[in-house]
Every structure is written in structure tokens, then in C-alpha cells.
PyMOL Python script that loads the backbone (N, CA, C, O; Angstrom):
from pymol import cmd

cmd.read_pdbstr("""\
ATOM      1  N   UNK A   1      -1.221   0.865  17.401  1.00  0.00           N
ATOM      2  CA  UNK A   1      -0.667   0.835  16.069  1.00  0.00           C
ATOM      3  C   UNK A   1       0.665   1.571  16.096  1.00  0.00           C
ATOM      4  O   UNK A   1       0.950   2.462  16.897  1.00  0.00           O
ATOM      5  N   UNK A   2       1.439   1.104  15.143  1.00  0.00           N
ATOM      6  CA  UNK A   2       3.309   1.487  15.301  1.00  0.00           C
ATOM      7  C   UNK A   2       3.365   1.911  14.102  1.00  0.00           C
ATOM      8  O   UNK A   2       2.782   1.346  13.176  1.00  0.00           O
ATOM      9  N   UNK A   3       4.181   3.117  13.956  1.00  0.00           N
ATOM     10  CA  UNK A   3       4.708   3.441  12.519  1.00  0.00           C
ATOM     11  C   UNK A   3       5.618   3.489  12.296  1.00  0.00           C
ATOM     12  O   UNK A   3       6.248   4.247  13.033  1.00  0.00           O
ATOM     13  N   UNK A   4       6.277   2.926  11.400  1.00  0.00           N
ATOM     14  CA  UNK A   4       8.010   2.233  10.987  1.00  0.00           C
ATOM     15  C   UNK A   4       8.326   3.346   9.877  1.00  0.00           C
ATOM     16  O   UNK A   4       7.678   4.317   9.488  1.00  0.00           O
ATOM     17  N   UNK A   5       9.897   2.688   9.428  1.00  0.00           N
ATOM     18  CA  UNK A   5      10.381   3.528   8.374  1.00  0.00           C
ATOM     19  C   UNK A   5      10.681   2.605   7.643  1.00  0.00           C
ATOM     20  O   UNK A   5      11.551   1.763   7.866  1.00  0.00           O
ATOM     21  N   UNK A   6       9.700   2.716   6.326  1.00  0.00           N
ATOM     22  CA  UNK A   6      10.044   1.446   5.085  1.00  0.00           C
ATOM     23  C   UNK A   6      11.100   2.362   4.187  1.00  0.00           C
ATOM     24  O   UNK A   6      11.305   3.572   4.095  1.00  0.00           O
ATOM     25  N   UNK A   7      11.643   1.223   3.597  1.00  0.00           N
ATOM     26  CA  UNK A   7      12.534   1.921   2.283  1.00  0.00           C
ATOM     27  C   UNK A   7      11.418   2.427   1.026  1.00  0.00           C
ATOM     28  O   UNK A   7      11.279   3.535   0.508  1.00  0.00           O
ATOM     29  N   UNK A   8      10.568   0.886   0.737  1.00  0.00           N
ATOM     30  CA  UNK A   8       9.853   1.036  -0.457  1.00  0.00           C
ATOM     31  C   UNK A   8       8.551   0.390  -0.078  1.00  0.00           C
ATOM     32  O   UNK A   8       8.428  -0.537   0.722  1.00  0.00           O
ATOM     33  N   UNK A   9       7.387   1.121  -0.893  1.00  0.00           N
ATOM     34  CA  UNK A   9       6.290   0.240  -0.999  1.00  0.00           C
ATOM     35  C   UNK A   9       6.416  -1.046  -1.157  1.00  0.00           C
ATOM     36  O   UNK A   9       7.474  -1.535  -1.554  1.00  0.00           O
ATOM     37  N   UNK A  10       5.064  -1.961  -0.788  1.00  0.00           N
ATOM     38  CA  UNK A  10       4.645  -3.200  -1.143  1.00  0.00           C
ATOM     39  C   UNK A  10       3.670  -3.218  -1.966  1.00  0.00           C
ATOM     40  O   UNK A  10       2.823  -2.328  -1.896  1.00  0.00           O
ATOM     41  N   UNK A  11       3.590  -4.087  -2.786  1.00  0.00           N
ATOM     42  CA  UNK A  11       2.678  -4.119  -3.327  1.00  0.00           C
ATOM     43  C   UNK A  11       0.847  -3.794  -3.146  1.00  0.00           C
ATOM     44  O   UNK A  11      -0.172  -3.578  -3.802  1.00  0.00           O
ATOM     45  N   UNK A  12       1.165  -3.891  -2.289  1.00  0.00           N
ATOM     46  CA  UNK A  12      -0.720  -3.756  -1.331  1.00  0.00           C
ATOM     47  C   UNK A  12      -0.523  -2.115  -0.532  1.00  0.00           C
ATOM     48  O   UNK A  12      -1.431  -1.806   0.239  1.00  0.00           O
ATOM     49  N   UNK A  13       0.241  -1.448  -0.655  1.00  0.00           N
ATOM     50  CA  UNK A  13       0.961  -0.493  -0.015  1.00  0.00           C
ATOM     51  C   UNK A  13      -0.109   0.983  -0.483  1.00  0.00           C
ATOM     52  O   UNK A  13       0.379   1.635  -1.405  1.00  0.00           O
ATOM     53  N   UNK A  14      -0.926   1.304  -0.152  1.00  0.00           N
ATOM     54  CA  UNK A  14      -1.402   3.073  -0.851  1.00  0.00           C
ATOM     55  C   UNK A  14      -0.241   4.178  -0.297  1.00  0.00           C
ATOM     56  O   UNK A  14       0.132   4.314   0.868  1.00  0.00           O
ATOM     57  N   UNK A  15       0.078   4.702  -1.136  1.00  0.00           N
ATOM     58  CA  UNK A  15       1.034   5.864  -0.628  1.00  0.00           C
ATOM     59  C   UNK A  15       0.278   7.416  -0.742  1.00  0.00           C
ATOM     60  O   UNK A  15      -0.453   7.835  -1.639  1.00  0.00           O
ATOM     61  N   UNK A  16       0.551   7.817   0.000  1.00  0.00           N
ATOM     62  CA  UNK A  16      -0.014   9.360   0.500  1.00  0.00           C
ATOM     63  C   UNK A  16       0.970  10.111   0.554  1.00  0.00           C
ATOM     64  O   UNK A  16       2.091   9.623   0.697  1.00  0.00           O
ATOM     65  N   UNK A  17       0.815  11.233   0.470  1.00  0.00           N
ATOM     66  CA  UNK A  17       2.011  12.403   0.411  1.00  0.00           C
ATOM     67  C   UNK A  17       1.728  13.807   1.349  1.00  0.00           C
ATOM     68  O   UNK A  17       1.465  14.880   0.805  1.00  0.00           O
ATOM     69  N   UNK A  18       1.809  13.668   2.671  1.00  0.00           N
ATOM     70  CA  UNK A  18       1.967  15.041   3.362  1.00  0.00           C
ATOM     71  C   UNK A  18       2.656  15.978   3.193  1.00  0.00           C
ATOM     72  O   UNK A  18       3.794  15.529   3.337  1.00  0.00           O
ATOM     73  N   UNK A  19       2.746  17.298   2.916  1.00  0.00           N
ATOM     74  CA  UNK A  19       3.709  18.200   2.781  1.00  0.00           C
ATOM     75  C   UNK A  19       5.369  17.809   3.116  1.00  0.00           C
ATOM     76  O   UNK A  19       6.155  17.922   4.056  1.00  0.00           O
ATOM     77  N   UNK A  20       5.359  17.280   1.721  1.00  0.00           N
ATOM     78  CA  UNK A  20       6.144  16.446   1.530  1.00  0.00           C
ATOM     79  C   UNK A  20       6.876  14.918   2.111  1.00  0.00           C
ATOM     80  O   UNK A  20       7.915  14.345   1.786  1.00  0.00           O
ATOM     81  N   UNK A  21       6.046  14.666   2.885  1.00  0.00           N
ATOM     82  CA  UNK A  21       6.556  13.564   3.274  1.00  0.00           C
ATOM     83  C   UNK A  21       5.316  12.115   2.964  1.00  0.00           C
ATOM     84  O   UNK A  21       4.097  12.000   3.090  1.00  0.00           O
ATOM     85  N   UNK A  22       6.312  11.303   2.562  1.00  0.00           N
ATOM     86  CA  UNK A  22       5.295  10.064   2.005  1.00  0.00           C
ATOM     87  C   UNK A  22       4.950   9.167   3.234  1.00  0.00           C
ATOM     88  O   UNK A  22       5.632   8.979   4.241  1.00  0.00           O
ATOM     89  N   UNK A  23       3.944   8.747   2.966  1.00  0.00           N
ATOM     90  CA  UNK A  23       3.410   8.119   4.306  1.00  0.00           C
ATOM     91  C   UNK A  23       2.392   6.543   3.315  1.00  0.00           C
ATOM     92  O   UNK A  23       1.552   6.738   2.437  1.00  0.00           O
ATOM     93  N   UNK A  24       2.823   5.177   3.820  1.00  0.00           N
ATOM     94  CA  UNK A  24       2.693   3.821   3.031  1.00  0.00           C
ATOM     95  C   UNK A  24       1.758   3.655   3.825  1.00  0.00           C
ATOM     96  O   UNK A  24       1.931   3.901   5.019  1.00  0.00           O
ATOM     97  N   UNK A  25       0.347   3.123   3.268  1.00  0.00           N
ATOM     98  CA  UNK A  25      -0.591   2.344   4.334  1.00  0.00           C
ATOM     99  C   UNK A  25      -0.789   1.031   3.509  1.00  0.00           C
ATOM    100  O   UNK A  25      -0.794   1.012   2.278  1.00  0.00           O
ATOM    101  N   UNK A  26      -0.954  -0.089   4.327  1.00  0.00           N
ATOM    102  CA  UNK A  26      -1.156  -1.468   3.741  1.00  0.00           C
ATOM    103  C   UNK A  26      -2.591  -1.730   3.541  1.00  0.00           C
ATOM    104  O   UNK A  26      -3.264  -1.901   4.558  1.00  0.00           O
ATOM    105  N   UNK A  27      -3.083  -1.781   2.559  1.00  0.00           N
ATOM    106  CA  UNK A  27      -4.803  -1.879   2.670  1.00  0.00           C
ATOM    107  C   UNK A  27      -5.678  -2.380   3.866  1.00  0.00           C
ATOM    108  O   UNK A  27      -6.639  -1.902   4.469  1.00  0.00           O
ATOM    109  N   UNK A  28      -5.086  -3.334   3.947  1.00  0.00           N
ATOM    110  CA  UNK A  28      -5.690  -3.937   5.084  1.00  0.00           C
ATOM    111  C   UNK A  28      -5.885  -3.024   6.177  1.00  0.00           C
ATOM    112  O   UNK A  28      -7.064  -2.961   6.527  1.00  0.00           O
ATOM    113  N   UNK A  29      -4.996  -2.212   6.899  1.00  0.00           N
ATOM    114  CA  UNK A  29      -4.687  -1.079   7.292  1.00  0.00           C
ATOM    115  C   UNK A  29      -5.175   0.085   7.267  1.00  0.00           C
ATOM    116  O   UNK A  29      -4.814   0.948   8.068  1.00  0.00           O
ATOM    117  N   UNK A  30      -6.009   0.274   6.406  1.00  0.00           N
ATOM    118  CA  UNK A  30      -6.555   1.739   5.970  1.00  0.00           C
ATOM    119  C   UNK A  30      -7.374   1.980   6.904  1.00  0.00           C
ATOM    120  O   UNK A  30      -7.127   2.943   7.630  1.00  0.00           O
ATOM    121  N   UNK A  31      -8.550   1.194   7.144  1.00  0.00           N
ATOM    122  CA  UNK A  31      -9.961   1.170   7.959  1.00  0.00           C
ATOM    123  C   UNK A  31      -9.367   2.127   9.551  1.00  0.00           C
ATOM    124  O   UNK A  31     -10.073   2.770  10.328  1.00  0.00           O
ATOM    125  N   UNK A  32      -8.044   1.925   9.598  1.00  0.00           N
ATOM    126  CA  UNK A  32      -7.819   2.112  11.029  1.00  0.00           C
ATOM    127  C   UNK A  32      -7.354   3.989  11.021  1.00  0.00           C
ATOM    128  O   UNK A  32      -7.289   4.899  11.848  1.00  0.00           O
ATOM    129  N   UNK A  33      -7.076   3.766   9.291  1.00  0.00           N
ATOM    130  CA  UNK A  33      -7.044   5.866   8.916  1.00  0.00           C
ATOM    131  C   UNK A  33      -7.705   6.024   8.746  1.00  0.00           C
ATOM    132  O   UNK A  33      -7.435   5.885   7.553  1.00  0.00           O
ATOM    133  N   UNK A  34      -9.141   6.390   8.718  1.00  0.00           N
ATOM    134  CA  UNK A  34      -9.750   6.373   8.641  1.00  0.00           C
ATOM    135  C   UNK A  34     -10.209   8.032   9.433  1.00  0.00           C
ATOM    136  O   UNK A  34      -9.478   8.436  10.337  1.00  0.00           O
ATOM    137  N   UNK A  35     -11.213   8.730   9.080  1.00  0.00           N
ATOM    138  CA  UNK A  35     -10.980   9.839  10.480  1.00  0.00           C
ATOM    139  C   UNK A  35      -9.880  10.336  10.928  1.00  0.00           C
ATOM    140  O   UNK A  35      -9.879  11.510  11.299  1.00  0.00           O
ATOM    141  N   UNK A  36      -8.749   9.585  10.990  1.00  0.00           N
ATOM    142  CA  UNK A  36      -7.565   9.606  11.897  1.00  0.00           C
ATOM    143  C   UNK A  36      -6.873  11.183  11.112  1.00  0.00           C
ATOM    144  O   UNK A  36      -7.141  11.820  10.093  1.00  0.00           O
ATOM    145  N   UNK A  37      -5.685  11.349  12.456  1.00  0.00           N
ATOM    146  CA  UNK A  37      -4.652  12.576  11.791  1.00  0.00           C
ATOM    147  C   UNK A  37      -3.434  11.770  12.611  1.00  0.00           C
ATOM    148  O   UNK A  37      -3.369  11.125  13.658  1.00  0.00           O
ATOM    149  N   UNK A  38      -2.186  12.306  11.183  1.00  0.00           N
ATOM    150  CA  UNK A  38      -0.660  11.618  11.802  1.00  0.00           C
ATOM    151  C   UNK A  38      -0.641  13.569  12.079  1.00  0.00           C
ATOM    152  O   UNK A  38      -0.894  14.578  11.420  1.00  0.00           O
ATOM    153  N   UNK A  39      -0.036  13.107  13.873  1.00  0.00           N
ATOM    154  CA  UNK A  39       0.936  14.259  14.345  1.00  0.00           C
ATOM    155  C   UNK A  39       2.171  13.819  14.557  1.00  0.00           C
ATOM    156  O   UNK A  39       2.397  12.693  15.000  1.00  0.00           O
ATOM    157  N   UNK A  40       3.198  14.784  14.217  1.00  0.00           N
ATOM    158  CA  UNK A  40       4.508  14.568  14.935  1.00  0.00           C
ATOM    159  C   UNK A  40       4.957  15.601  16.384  1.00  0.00           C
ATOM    160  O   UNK A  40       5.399  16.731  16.587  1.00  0.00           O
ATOM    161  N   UNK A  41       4.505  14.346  17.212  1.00  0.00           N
ATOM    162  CA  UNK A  41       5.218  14.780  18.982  1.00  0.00           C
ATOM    163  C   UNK A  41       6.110  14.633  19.309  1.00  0.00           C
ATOM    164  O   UNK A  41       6.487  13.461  19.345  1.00  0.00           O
ATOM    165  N   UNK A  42       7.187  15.866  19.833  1.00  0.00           N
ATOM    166  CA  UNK A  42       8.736  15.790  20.661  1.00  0.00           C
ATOM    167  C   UNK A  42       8.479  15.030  21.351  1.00  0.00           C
ATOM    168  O   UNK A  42       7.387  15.079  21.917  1.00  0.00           O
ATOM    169  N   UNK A  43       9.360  14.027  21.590  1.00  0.00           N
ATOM    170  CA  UNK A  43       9.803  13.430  23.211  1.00  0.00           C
ATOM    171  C   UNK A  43      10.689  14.102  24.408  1.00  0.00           C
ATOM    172  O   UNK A  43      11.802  14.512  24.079  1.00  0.00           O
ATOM    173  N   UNK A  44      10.329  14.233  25.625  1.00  0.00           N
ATOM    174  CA  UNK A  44      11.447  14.508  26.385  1.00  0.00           C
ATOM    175  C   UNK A  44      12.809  14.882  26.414  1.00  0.00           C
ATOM    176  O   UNK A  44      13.538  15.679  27.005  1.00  0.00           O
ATOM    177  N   UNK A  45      12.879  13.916  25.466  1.00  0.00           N
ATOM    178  CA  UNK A  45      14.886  14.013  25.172  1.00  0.00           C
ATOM    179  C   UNK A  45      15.104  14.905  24.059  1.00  0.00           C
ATOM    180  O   UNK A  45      16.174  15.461  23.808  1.00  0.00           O
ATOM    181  N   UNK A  46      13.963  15.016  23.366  1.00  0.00           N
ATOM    182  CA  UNK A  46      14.485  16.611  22.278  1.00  0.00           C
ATOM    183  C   UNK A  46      14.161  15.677  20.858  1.00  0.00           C
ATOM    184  O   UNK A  46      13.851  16.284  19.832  1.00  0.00           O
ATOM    185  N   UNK A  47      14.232  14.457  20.854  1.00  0.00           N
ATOM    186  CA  UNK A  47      13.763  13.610  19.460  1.00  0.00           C
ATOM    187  C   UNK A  47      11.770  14.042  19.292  1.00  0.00           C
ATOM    188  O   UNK A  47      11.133  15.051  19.593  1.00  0.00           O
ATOM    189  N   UNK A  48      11.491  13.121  18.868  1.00  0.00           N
ATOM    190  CA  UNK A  48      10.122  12.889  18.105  1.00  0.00           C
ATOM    191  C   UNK A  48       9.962  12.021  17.257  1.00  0.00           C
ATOM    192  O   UNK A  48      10.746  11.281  16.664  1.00  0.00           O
ATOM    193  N   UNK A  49       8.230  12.240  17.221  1.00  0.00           N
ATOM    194  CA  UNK A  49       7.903  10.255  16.636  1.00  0.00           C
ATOM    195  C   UNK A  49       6.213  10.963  16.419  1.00  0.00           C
ATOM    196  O   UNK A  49       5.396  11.636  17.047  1.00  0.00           O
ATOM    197  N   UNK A  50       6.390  10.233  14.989  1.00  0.00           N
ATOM    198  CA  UNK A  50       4.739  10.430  13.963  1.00  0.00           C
ATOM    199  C   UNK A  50       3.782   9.429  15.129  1.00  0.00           C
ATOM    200  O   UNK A  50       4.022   8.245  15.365  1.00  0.00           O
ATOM    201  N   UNK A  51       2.918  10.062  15.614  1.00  0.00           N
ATOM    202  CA  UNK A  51       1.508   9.658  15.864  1.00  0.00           C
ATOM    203  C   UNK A  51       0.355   9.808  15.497  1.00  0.00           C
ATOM    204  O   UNK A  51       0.030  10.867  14.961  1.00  0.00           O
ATOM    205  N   UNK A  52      -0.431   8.929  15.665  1.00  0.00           N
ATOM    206  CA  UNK A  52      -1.601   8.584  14.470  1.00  0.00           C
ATOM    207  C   UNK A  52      -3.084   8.904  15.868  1.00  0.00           C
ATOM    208  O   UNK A  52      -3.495   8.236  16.816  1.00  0.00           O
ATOM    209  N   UNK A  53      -3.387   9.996  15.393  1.00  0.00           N
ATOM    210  CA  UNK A  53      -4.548  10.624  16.553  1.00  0.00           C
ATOM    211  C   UNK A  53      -5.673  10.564  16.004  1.00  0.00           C
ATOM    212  O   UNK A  53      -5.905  10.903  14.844  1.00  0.00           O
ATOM    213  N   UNK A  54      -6.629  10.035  16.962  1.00  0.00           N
ATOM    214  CA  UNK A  54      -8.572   9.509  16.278  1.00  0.00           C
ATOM    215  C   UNK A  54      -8.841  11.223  16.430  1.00  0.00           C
ATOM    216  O   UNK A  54      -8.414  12.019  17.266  1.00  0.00           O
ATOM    217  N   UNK A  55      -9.803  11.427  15.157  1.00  0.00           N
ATOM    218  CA  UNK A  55     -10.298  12.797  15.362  1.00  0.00           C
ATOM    219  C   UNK A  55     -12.124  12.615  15.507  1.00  0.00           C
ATOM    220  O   UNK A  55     -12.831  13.607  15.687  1.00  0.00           O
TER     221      UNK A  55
END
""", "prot")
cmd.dss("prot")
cmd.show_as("cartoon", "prot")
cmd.util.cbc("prot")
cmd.orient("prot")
């Protein structure tokens, strides 16, 4: 599973709000948050990228 950067919800869209940051799931989609936790991991090069970890 990939996590993008939308501008705006969709209509089918649930929005969530992490300390401060909004995070869009598409219903269909949910089953797979489920349990789950979004971490954000550095990369190598000094960037980083939201990952979605089974707990």
C-alpha cells in the first residue's frame, strides 16, 4: 500500500487528524487500517516518507 499527497477529499474519503496532520482514507480502504499505525521513517538521504505499520 502507497501513500500519496491529495489536495482534497473525495467524496468516499474519511478524514482523520494526527497531531495535526490530516490523513484521507477511501472507504474501501479502511479494512487495511485497521490495527495498523502510520510512522514517519528518514530515508538515507536525510528525506522521509509516512509508513503504514501492522501492529
Amino acid at each position: 500500500m502507497r501513500l500519496t499527497l491529495e489536495e482534497s477529499a473525495l467524496e468516499d474519503d474519511e478524514v482523520t487528524e494526527i497531531e495535526g496532520i490530516q490523513f484521507l482514507v477511501h472507504k474501501r480502504d479502511k479494512v487495511y487500517f485497521d490495527e495498523a499505525k502510520i510512522d514517519y521513517v528518514k530515508t538515507l538521504l536525510g528525506g522521509g516518507e509516512f509508513k503504514v505499520l501492522r501492529v
